[in-house]
C-alpha positions as CSV (number, residue, x, y, z in Angstrom):
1,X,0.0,0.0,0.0
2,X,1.2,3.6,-0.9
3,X,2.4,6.0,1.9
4,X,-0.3,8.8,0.4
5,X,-3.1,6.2,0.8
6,X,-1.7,5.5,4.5
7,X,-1.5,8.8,5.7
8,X,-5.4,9.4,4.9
9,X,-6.5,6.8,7.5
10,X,-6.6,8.0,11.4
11,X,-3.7,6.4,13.2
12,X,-4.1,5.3,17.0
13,X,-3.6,7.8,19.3
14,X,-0.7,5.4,20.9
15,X,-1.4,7.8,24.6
16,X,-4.4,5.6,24.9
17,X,-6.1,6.7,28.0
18,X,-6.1,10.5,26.9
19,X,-7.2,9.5,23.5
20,X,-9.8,7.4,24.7
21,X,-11.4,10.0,27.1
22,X,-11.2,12.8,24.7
23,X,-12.6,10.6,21.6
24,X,-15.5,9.2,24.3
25,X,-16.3,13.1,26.0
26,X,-17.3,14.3,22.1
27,X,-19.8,11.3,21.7
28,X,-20.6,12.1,24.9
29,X,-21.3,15.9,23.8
30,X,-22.7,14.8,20.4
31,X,-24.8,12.4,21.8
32,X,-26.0,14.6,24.6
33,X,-26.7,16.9,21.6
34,X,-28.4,14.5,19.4
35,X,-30.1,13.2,21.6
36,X,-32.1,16.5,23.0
37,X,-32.7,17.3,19.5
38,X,-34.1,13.9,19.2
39,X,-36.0,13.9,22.0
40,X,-37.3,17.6,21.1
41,X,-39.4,15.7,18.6
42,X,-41.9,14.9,21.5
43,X,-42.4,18.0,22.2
44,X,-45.2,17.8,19.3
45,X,-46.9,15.3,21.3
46,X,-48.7,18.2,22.8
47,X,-49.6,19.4,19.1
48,X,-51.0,15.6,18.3
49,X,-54.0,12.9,19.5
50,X,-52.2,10.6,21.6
51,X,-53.4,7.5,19.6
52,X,-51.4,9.1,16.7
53,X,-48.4,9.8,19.4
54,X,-48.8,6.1,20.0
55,X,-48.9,5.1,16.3
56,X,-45.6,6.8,16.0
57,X,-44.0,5.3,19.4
58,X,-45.2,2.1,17.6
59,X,-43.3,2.7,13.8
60,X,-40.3,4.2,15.4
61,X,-40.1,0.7,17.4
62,X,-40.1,-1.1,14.2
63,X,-37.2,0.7,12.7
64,X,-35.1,0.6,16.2
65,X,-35.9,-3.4,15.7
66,X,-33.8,-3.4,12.6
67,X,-30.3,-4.9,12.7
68,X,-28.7,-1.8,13.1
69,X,-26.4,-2.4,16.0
70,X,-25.3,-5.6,14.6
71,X,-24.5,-3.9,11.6
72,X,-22.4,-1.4,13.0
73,X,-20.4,-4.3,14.7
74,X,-19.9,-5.9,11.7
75,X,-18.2,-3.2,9.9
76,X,-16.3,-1.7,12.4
77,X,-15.2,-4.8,13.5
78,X,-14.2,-5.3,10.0
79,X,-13.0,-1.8,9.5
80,X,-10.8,-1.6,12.4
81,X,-9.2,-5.8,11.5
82,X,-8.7,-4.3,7.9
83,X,-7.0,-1.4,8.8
84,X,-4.6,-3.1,11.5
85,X,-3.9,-5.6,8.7
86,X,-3.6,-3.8,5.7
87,X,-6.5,-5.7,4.1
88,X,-7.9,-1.9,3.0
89,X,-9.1,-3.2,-0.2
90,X,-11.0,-6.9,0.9
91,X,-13.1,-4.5,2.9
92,X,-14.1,-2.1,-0.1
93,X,-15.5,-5.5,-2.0
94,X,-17.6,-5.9,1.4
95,X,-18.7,-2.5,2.1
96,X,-19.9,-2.1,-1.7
97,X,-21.5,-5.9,-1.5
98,X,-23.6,-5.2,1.6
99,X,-24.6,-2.0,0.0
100,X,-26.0,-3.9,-2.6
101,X,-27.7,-6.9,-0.9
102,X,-29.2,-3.9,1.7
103,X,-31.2,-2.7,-1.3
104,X,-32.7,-5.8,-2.3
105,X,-33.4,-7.0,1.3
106,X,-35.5,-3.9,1.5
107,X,-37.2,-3.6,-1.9
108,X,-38.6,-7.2,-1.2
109,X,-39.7,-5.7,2.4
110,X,-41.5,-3.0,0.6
111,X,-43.1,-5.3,-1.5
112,X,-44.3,-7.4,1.4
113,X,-45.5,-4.3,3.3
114,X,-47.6,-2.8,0.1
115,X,-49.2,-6.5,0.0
116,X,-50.3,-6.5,3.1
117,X,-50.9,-3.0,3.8
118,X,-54.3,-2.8,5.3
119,X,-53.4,-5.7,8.0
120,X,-50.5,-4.2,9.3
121,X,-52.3,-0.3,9.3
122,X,-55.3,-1.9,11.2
123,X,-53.5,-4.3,13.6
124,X,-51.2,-1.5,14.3
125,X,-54.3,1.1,15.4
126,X,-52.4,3.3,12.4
127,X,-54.6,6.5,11.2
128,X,-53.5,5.8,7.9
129,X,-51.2,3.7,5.5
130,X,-48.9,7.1,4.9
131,X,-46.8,6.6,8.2
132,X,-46.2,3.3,7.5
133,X,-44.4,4.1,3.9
134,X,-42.9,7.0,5.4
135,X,-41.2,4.8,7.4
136,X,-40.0,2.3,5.2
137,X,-38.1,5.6,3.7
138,X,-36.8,5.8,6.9
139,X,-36.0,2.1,7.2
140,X,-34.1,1.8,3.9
141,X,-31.6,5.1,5.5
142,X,-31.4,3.7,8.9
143,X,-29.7,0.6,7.6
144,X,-27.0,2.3,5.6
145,X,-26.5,4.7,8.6
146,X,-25.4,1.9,10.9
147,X,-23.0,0.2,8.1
148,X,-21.1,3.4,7.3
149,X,-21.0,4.5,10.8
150,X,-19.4,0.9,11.3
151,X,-17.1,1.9,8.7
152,X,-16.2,5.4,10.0
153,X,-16.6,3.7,13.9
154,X,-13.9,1.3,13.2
155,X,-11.4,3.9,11.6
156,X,-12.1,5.8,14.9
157,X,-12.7,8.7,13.2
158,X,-15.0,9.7,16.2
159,X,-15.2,13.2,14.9
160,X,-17.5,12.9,12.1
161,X,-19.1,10.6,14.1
162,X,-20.7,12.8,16.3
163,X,-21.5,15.6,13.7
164,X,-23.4,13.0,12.1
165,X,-25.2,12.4,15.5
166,X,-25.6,15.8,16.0
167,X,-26.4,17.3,12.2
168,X,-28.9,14.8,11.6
169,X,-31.2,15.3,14.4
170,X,-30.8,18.7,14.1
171,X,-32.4,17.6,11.0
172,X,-35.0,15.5,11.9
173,X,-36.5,18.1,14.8
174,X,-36.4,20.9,12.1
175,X,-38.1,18.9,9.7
176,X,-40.7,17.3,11.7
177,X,-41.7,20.8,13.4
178,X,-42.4,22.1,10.1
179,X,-44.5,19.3,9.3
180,X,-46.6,18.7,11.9
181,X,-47.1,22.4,13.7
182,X,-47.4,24.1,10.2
183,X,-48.9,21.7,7.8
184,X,-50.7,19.2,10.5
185,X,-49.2,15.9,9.3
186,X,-49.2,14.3,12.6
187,X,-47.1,11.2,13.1
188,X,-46.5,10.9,9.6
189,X,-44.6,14.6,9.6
190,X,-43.1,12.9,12.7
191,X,-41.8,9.7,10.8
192,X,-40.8,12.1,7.5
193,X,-38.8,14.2,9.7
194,X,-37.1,11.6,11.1
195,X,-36.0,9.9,7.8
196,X,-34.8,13.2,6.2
197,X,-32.9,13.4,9.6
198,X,-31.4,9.7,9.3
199,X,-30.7,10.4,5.5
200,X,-28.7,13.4,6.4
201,X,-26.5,11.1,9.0
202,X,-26.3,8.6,6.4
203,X,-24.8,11.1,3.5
204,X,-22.4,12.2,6.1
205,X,-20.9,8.7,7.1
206,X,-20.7,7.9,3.4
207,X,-19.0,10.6,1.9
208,X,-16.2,10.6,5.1
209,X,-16.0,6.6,4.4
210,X,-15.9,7.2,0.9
211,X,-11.6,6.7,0.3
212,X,-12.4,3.0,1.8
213,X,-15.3,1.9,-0.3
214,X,-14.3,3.5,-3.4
215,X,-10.8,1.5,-3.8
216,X,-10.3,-1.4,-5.9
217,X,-11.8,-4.6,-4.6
218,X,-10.2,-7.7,-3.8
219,X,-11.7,-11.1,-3.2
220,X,-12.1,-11.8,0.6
221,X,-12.3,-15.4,2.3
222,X,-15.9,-15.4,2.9
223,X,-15.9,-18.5,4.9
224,X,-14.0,-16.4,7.2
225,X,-15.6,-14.1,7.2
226,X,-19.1,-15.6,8.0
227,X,-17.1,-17.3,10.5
228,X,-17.5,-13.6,12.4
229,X,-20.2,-12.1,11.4
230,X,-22.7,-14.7,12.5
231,X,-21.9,-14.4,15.9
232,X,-21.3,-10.7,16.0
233,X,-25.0,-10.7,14.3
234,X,-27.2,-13.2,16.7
235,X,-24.8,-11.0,19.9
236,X,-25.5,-7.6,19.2
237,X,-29.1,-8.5,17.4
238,X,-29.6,-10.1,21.1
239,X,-28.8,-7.0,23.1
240,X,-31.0,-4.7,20.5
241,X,-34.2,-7.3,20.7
242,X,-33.7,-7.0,24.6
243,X,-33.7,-3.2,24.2
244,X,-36.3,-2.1,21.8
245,X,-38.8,-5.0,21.4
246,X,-40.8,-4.6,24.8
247,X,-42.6,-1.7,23.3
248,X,-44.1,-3.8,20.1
249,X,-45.1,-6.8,22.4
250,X,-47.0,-4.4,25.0
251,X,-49.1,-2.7,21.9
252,X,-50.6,-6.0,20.8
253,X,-52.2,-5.9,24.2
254,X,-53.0,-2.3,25.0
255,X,-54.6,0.6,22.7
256,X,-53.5,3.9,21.3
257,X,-54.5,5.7,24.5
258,X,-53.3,3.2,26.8
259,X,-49.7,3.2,25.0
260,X,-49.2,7.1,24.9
261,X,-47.4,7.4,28.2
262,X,-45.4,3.7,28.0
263,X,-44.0,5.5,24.9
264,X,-43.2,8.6,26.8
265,X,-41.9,6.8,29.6
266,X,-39.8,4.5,27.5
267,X,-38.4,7.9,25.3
268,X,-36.9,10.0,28.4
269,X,-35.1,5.9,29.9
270,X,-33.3,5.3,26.9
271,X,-32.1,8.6,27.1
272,X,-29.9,7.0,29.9
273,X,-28.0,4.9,26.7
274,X,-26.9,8.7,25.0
275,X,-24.7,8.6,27.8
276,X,-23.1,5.6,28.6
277,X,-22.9,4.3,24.5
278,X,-20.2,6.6,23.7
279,X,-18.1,4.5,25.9
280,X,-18.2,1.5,23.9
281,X,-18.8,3.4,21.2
282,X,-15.3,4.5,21.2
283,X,-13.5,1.2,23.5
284,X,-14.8,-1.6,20.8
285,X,-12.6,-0.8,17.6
286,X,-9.4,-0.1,20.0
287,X,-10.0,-3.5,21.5
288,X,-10.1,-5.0,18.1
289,X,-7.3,-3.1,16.9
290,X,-5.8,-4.3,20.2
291,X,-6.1,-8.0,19.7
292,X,-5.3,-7.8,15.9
293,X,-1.5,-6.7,16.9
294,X,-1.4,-8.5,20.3
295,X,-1.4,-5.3,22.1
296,X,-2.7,-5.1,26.0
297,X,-5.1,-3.0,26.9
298,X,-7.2,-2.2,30.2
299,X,-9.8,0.3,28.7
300,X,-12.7,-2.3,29.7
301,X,-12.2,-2.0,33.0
302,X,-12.7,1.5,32.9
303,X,-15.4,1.6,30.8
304,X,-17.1,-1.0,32.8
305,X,-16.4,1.9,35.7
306,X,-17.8,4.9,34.1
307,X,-20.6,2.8,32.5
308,X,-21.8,2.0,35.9
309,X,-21.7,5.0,37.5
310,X,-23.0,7.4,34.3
311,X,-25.9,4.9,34.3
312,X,-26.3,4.9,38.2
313,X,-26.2,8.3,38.4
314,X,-28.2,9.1,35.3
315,X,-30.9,6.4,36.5
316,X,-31.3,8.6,39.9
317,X,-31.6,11.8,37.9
318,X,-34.3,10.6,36.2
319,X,-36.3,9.2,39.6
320,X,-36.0,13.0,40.8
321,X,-36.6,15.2,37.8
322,X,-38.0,12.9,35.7
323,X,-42.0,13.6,36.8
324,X,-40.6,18.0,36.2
325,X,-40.0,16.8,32.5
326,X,-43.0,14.9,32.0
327,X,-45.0,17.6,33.0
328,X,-43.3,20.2,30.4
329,X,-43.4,17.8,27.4
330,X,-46.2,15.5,27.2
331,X,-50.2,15.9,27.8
332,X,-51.4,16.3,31.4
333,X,-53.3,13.4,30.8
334,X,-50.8,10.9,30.9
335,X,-48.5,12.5,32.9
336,X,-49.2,10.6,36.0
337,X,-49.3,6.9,34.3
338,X,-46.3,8.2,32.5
339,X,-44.4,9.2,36.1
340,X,-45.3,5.7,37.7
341,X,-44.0,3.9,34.6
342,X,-40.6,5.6,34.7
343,X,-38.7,3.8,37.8
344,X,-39.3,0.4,36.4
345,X,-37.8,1.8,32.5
346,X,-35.0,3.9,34.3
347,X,-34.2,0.5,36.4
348,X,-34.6,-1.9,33.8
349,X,-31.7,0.0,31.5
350,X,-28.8,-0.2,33.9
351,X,-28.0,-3.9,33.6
352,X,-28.2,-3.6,29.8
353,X,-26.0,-0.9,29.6
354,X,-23.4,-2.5,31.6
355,X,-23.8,-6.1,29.7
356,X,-23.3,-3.8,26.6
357,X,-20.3,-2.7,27.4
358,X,-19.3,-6.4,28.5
359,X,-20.8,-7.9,25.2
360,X,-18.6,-5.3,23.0
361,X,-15.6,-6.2,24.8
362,X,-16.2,-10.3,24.5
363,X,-17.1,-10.1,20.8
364,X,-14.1,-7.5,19.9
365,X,-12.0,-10.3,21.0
366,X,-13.8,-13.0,19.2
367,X,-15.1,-14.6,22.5
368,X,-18.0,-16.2,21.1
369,X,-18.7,-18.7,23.4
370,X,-21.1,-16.0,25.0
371,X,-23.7,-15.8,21.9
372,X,-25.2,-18.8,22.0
373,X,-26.3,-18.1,26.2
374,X,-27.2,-14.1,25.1
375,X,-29.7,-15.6,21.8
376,X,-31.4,-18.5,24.0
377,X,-31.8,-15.3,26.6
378,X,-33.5,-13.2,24.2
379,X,-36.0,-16.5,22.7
380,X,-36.9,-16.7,26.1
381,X,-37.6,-13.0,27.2
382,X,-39.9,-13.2,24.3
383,X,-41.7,-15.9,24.8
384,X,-42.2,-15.0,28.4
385,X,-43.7,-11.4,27.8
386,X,-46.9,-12.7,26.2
387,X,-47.4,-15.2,28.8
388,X,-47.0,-12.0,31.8
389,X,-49.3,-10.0,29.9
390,X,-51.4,-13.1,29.4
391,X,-51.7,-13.5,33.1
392,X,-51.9,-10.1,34.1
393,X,-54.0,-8.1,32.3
394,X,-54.2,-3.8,31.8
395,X,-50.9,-3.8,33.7
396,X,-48.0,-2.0,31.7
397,X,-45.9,-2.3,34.4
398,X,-45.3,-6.0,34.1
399,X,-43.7,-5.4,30.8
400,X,-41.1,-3.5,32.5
401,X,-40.9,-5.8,35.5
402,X,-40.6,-8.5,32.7
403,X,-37.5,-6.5,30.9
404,X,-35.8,-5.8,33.9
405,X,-35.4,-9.4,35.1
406,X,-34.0,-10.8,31.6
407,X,-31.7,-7.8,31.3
408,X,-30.3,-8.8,34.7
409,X,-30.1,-12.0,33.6
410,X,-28.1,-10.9,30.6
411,X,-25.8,-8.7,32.8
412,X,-25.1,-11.9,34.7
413,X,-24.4,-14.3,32.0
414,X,-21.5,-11.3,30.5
415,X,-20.0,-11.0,34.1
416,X,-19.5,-14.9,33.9
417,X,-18.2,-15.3,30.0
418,X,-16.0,-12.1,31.3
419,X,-14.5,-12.6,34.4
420,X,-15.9,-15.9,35.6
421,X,-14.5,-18.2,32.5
422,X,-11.6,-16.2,32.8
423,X,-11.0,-17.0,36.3
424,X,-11.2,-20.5,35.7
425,X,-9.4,-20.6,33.0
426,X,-6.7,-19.2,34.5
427,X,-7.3,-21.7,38.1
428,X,-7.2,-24.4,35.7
429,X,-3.8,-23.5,33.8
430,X,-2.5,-23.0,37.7
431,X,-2.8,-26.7,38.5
């Protein structure tokens, strides 16, 4: 490989610790960012029936169930192995052959959807079909975001990162207000704004990625390859079923109405993830980069350290102020279902954020042997939420309770595959 074509790739800060806490405090800031601008999106609850809020909790569920974080993974995974092994050019033939294979995966989706249109509006409560294509605009964006974030992610170029964080929900608030408070679209100006606001993102982490994916392709060992992305996508698809699927369970039992402040509840506790991500975020393609060369490295143990407290900490804020912010955003009348909800969401988000971080730092090392526990985890959790809600009827709460005993569960079986099979692997080797 040329020198010119070298010195256009980010290079490892080799003072790790300072790099890794000033890359990690900008996603911090850009997610902080993002996130309010994001979140400022709900201020048009107020300007909208709550069954249409509810329809629109409902879609963007459906898009945050996309494989977007195992995407991501994937390609920084394979971004950040490429780079460390000069294999630069085997990962423009897979960047430009998932690009491919993304559009016909979602073309045949559309298809499906446009069959069966009327189902999925009715069993969904939906006013109308127009939300639902809106967001299969804003399906096709959010699954090129994710791979060319992977891309830029695994480079660690963690600037343009967080601009794209930032810039495009800038975007999406702008063009969602516009929408709904001036033209009265509703949850389907809601759903447009938010795929112009993933499309800007998406333009961003393409044209900075564009160096990589443009260069000549060379064949790759797919066997190989497959060999790591399986297990980086049934992991990571694991930890995003746990964390986004609770709210389309609980709407095949509960209406519109009922729904509004689960949504709302659900919207200000995942806000807790804008802070603690950034941390893995950032630690995951060092750690590859890391194991690639054989290098040491303690940054898990303190991202484990800062995840735990951010989340603590950030989980406590919520309890006290949480109820003030409910009643500035949403409707008075689900303000107080909305307050009782929000313990059980705040609590039910620490353990996953922690078995995140855990789950980005087994996988980066290709410690698979986790996977198979976090998938059988995840078949369970949903196959036990129907049967709760089966049993106890009109009670959103048991969804939560429901959520925050598997992700537990899932914190526990990381701690083992992380320090406890390490332990004894180590007892063992003693003897």
């Amino acid at each position: 490989m040329s020198t010119a074509k070298t010195e256009t790739i980010p290079t490892v800060d080799h003072k790790q610790h300072a790099a890794f806490f000033r890359q990690s405090g900008w996603l911090m800031v850009a997610a902080i960012a993002g996130g309010a601008l994001t979140w400022g999106v709900h201020f048009l609850a107020k300007s909208i029936p709550e069954s249409q809020y509810a329809a629109f909790g409902t879609l963007m569920m459906v898009v945050a169930c996309m494989p977007t974080m195992p995407l991501q993974m994937i390609f920084a995974q394979q971004s950040a192995l490429a780079l460390a092994t000069g294999r630069e050019r085997q990962l423009a033939g897979m960047i430009r052959l998932a690009w491919l294979w993304t559009f016909i995966v979602w073309a045949l989706g559309a298809l499906v959807v446009l069959m069966f249109q009327k189902q999925i509006v009715a069993g969904w409560h939906l006013p109308n079909a127009t939300g639902l294509w809106a967001m299969l605009s804003l399906l096709l964006v959010s699954l090129l975001v994710p791979m060319f974030s992977g891309v830029v992610q695994g480079r660690q170029d963690f600037f343009w990162l967080g601009w794209a964080t930032m810039l495009g929900s800038a975007g999406r608030f702008g063009i969602a207000a516009f929408l709904v408070l001036s033209l009265g679209f509703g949850a389907t100006g809601m759903m447009a704004g938010a795929a112009v606001g993933v499309g800007l993102s998406a333009m961003i982490v393409i044209w900075r990625s564009r160096d990589l994916w443009s260069l000549p392709s060379e064949r790759f060992d797919g066997q190989s390859l497959m060999k790591q992305v399986v297990p980086l996508t049934f992991g990571f698809g694991a930890c995003q079923f746990m964390f986004t699927s609770d709210t389309m369970f609980a709407m095949a039992y509960f209406t519109g109405d009922e729904m509004a402040p689960y949504v709302a509840a659900g919207t200000l506790s995942r806000a807790l993830l804008w802070l603690v991500l950034p941390l893995a975020t950032v630690m995951f393609p060092k750690i590859v980069h890391a194991a690639a060369k054989s290098e040491k490295t303690n940054l898990f143990n303190l991202v484990v350290l800062g995840t735990a407290v951010l989340a603590i900490g950030g989980v406590l804020g919520l309890w006290l102020v949480g109820p003030v912010m409910v009643k500035i955003v949403y409707k008075t009348s689900y303000v107080a279902a909305t307050t009782a909800l929000l313990p059980w969401y705040a609590g039910a988000m620490v353990p996953l954020a922690l078995a995140n971080v855990m789950v980005n730092d087994l996988l980066a090392r290709s410690r698979f042997g986790v996977v198979p526990w976090m998938v059988l985890l995840a078949v369970a959790y949903g196959f036990t939420l129907p049967v709760m809600l089966n049993h106890f009827p009109g009670r959103l709460e048991v969804v939560l309770q429901t959520l925050g005993a598997f992700n537990l569960l899932l914190f526990l079986v990381c701690a083992w595959f992380t320090w406890g099979v390490k332990g004894k692997a180590k007892l063992k080797n003693g003897r």
